[in-house]
C-alpha positions as a printed Julia matrix, in Angstrom:
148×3 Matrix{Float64}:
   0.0     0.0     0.0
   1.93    3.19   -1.08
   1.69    5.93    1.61
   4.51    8.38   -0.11
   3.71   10.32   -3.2
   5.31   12.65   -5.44
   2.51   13.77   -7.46
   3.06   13.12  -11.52
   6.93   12.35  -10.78
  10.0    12.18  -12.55
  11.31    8.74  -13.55
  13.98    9.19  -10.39
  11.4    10.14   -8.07
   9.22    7.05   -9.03
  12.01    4.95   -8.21
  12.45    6.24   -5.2
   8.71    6.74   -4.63
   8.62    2.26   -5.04
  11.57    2.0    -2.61
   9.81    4.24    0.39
   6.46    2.29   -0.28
   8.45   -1.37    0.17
  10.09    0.01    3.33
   6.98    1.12    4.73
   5.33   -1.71    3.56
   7.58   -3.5     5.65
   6.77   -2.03    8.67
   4.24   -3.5    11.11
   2.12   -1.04   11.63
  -1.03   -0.2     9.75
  -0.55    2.85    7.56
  -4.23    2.31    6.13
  -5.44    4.08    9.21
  -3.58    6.92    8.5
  -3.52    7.19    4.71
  -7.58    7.19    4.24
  -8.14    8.65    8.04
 -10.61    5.74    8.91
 -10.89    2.02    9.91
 -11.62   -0.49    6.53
 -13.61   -1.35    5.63
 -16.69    1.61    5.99
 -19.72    0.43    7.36
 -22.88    2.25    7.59
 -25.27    1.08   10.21
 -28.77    1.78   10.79
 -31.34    1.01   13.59
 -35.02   -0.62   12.42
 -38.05   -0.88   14.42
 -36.77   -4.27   15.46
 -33.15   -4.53   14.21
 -30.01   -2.9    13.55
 -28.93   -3.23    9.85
 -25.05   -2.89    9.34
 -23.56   -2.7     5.68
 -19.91   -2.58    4.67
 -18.42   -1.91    1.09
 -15.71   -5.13    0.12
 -15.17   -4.4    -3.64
 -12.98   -7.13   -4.49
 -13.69   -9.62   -1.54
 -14.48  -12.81   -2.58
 -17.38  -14.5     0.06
 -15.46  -17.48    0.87
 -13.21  -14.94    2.25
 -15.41  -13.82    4.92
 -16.19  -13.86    8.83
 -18.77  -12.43   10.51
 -18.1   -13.11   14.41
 -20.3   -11.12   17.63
 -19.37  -12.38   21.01
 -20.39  -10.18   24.33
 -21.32   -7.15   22.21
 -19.37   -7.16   19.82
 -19.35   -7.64   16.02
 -16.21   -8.46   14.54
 -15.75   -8.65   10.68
 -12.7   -10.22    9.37
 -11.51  -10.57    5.5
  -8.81  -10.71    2.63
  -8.62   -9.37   -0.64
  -6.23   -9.91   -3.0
  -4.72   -7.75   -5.35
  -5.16   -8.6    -9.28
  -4.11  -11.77  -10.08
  -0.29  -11.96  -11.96
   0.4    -8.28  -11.42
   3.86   -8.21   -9.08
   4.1    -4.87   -6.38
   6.97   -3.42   -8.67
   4.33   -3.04  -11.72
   1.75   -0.44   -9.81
   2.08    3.2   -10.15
  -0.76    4.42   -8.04
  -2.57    2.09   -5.37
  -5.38    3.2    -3.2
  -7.07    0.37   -2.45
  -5.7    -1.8     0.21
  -5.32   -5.92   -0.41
  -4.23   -8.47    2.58
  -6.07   -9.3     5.62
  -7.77   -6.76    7.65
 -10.24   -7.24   11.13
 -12.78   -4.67   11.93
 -14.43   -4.52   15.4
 -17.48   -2.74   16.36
 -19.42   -2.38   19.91
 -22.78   -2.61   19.17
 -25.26    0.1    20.84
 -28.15   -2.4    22.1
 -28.95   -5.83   22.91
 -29.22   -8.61   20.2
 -30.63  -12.07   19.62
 -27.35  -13.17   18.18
 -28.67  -16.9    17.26
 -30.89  -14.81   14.74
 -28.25  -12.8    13.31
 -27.59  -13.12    9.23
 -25.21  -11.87    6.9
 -25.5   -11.58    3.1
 -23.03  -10.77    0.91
 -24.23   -9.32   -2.59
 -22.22   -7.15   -5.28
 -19.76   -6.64   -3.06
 -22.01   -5.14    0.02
 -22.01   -7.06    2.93
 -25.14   -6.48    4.6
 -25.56   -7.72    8.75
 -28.85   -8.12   10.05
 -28.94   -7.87   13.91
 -32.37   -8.66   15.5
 -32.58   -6.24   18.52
 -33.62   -8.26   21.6
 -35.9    -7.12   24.61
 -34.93   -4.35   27.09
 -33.94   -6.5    29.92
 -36.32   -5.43   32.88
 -35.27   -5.06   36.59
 -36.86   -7.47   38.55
 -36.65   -7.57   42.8
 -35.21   -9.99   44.66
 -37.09  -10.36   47.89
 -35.0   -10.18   51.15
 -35.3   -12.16   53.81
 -34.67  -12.07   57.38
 -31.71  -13.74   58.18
 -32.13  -13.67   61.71
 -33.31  -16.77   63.5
């Protein structure tokens, strides 16, 4: 993923443009974050009369290469895309759009019935249908004396 640019540069400047991009490349650290100034992928979601609806934009994502994961409230969306097929990192002069594994994690604002939970995953839009569950309601707990 190339975070250094020179603009429309000079042959020498590409070069070294392709160099910085490997080294940083290298690096462990996740320089989408900082290049597009958000998490990948977006996700819009949006609350129902009885669900929440989450959608997230995966151009490129095959389905197979997909996991939709929500444990103590929390949805978790994990992935890999792949860059085009037979073209090596030396042969791209621009690239925006990130390729290798990626995790996205998201607390979610209410209650669900997870078990009811689906995911569908059409023209690359995933689309995550969270059934909200009941308001839990307070009930009392009778005391009793325990004095004999």
């Amino acid at each position: 993923m190339a975070v250094f640019r020179w603009g429309h540069a000079w042959d020498p400047f590409r070069d070294l443009e392709r160099e910085v991009d490997q080294l940083l490349a290298s690096v462990s650290l996740s320089f989408a974050g900082i290049r597009f100034g958000r998490e990948y992928p977006p996700v819009n979601v949006y609350e129902l009369e009885n669900e929440l609806l989450l959608t997230a934009e995966l151009p490129g994502t095959r389905p197979d290469d997909l996991e939709v994961l929500v444990a103590d409230g929390v949805l978790t969306l994990k992935g890999r895309r792949t860059g085009a097929d037979g073209v090596p990192d030396e042969r791209y002069r621009r690239q925006e759009r990130p390729r290798g594994v990626w995790q996205r994690s998201l607390r979610l604002p209410e209650r669900i019935h997870e078990d009811q939970m689906k995911a569908e995953f059409t023209n690359g839009v995933l689309k995550v249908t969270l059934p909200k569950a009941p308001a839990v309601t307070p009930r009392q707990i009778p005391v009793s004396d325990g004095n004999p």
